[in-house]
VOGU-3710 file (C-alpha; in Angstrom, 3 decimals, decimal comma):
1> xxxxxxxxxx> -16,791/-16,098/11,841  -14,081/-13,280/11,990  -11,471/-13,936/14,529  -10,362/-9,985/14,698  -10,955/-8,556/17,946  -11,479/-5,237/17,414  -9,892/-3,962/20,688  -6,551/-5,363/19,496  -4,722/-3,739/16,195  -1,160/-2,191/15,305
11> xxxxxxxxxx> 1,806/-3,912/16,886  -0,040/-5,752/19,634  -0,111/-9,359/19,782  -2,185/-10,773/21,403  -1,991/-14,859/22,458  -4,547/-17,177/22,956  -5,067/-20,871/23,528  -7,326/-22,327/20,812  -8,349/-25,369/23,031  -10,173/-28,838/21,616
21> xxxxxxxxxx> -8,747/-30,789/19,123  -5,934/-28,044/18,195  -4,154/-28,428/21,263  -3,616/-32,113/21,219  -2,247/-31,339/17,554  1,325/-32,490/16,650  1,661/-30,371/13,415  5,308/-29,784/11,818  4,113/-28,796/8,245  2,348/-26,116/6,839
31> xxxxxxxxxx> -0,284/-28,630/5,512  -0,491/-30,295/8,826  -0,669/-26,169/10,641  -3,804/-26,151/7,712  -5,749/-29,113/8,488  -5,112/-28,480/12,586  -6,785/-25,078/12,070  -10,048/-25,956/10,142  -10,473/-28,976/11,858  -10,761/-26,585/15,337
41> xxxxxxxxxx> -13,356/-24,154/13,737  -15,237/-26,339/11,265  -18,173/-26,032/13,066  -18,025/-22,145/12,211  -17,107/-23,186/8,600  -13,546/-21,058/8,950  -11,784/-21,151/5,482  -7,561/-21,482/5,606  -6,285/-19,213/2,053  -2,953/-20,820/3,178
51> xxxxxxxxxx> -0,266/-21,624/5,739  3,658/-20,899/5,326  6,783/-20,785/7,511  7,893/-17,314/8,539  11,035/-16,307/9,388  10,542/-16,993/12,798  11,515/-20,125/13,443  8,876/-22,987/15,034  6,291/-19,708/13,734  3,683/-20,084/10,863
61> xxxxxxxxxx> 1,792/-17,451/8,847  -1,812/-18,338/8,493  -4,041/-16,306/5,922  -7,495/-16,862/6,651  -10,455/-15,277/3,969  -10,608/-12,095/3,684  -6,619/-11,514/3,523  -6,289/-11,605/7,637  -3,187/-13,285/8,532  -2,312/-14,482/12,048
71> xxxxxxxxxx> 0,545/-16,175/13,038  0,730/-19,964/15,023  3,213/-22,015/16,597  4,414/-25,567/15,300  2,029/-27,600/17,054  -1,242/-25,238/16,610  -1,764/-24,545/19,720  -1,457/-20,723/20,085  -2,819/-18,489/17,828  -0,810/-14,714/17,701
81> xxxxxxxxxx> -2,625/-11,569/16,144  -0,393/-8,755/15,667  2,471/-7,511/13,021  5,832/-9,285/13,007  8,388/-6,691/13,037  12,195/-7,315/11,262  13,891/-4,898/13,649  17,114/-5,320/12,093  15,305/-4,561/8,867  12,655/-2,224/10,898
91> xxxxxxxxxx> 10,333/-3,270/8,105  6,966/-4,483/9,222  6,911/-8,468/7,452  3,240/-8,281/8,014  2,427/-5,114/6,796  4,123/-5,705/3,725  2,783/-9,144/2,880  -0,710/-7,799/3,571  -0,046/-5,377/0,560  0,825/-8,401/-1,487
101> xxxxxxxxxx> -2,230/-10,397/-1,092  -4,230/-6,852/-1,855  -3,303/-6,444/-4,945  -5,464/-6,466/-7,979  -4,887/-7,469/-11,525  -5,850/-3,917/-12,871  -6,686/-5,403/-15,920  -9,358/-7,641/-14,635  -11,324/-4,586/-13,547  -14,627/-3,755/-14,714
111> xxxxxxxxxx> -13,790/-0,280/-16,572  -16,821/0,175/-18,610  -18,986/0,200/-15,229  -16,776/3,071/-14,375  -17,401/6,731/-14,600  -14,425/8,487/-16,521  -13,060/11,615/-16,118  -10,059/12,758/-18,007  -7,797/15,157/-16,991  -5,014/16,283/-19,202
121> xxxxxxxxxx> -3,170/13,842/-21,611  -4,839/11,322/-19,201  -1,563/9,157/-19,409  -1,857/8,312/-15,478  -4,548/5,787/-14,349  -6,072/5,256/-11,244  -9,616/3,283/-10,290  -11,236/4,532/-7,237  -14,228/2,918/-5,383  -16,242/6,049/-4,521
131> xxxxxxxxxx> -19,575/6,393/-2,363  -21,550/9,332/-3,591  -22,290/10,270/0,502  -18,840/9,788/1,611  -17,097/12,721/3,080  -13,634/11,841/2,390  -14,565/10,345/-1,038  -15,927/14,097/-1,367  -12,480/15,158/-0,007  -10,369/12,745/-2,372
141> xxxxxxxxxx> -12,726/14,667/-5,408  -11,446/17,708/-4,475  -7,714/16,861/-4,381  -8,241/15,179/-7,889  -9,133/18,517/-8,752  -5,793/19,805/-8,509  -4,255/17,345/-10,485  -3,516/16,704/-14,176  -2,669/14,098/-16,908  -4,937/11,800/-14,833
151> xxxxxxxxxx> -7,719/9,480/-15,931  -10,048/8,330/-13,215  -12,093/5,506/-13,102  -14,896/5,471/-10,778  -16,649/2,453/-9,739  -20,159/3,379/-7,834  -19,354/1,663/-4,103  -22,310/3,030/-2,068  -22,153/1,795/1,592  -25,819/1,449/2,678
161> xxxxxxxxxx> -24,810/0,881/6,355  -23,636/4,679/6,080  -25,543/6,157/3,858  -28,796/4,855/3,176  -29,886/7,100/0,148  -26,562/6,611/-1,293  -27,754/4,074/-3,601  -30,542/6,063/-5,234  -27,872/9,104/-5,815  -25,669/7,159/-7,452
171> xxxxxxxxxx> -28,248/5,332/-9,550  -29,654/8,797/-10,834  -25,958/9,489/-11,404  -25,415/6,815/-13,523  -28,583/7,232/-15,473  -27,745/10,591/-16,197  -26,820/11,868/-19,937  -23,674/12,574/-18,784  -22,798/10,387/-16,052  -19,063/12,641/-15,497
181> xxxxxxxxxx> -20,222/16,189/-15,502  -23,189/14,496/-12,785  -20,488/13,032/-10,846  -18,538/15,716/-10,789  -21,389/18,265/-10,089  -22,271/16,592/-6,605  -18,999/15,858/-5,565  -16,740/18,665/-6,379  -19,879/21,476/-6,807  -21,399/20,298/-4,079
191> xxxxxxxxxx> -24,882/20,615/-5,850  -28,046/18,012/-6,633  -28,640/15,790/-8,687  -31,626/16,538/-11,584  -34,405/13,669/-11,266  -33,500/11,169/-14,390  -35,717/8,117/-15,721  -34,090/4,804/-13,991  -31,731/2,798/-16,117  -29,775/-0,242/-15,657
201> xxxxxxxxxx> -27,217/0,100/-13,793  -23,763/-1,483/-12,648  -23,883/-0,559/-8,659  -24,759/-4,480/-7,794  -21,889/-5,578/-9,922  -19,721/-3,341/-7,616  -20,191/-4,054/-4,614  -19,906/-8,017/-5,240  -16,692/-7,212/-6,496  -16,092/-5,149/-4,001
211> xxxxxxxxxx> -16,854/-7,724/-1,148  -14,923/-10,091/-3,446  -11,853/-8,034/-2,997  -12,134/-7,673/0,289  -13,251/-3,771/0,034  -14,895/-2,420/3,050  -14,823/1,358/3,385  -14,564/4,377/0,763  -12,656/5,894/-1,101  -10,254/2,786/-1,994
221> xxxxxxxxxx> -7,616/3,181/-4,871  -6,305/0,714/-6,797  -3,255/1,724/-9,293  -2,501/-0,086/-12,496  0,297/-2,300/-10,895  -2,381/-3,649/-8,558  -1,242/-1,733/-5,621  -4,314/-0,992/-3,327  -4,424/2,299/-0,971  -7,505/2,565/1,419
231> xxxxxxxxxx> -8,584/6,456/2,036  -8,346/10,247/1,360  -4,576/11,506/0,881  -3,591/15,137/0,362  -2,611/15,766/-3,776  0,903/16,067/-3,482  0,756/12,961/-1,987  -1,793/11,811/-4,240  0,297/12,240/-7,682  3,168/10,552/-5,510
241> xxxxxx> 1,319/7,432/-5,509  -0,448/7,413/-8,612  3,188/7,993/-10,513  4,940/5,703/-8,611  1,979/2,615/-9,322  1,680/2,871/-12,939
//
């Protein structure tokens, strides 16, 4: 069960009563907000990643699977979806701890399922999880094309909900003699792919990591110090990141 409503997002919050058991709850610590929660929606199996005080006093942070967090009062009886905004600060607390539990221990990714292209002295890293039929993954390719002293790892995402034959492509990519100057030939050229014998390939391994992560849509970035960034950006904004995430 996902408890986003799609209607709500940015700075709205929205409150509702939970009703059953969680009203009736008296819970004062974060392990008491926990066991309130999933004792509510256990019939819909609803996994708690944790519960903490915010700085909002009687106000708890609740991160549910999948890196969604939602806030509750002391006695777990209202749930609040929205961002909690420092205006003193103006800093966004929720935006910024949702960029925490994103990130990913670079090192722990799969590079040699990747497709590598070097540009320059390569001394810049960034891994990007790129569907062969995405237009702005198509767009990202292009901006990458301006760049240099880059090394890009791609990691074959295809979304079949999108783009059905997406797969396929990026199977005959992979199983090409050279998988880079394939890549590179659809996405930046623009042109076909030549048939190719079918090979073994790392696309399943992908996406399971991908869902593991938490990785929906396409292009995402992830930078060596495990920042994520979800779309197409512009170059000069591009380089801007990838510098500052090494």
């Amino acid at each position: 069960m996902r408890l986003k409503n799609s209607v709500l997002a940015g700075l709205l919050i929205f409150i509702t009563a939970c009703g059953g058991n969680m009203q009736s709850a008296t819970a004062k610590t974060p392990e008491q907000v926990k066991a309130a929660l999933e004792e509510s929606y256990k019939e819909h199996n609803l996994k708690v990643q944790s519960v903490k005080k915010s700085p909002v006093k009687g106000l708890y942070e609740v991160v549910f699977d999948g890196n969604e967090i939602y806030y509750v009062d002391e006695n777990a009886a209202y749930l609040i979806e929205g961002s909690l905004i420092d205006l003193k600060a103006k800093k966004n607390l929720t935006a910024d701890r949702l960029e925490d539990l994103r990130k990913v221990n670079f090192a722990d990714l799969p590079l040699q399922d990747a497709i590598v292209e070097v540009r320059g002295s390569g001394k810049n890293k960034v891994v990007v999880f790129n569907d062969i039929d995405c237009p702005f993954c198509r767009r990202l390719e292009a901006e990458f094309a301006k760049m240099n002293d880059l090394t890009i790892y791609t990691l074959l995402m295809p979304v079949d909900a999108l783009h059905p034959q997406a797969k396929k492509r990026s199977e005959q990519v992979w199983c090409s003699k050279d998988r880079t100057g394939a890549w590179l030939t659809v996405m930046r050229e623009n042109k076909p792919i030549p048939e190719v014998a079918p090979c073994d390939t790392p696309i399943d391994r992908t996406l399971q990591l991908a869902r593991k992560l938490g990785f929906t849509g396409t292009p995402t970035l992830v930078f060596p110090n495990g920042k994520v960034q979800a779309g197409y950006a512009p170059a000069a904004a591009l380089q801007e990141a990838i510098a500052k995430n090494q």
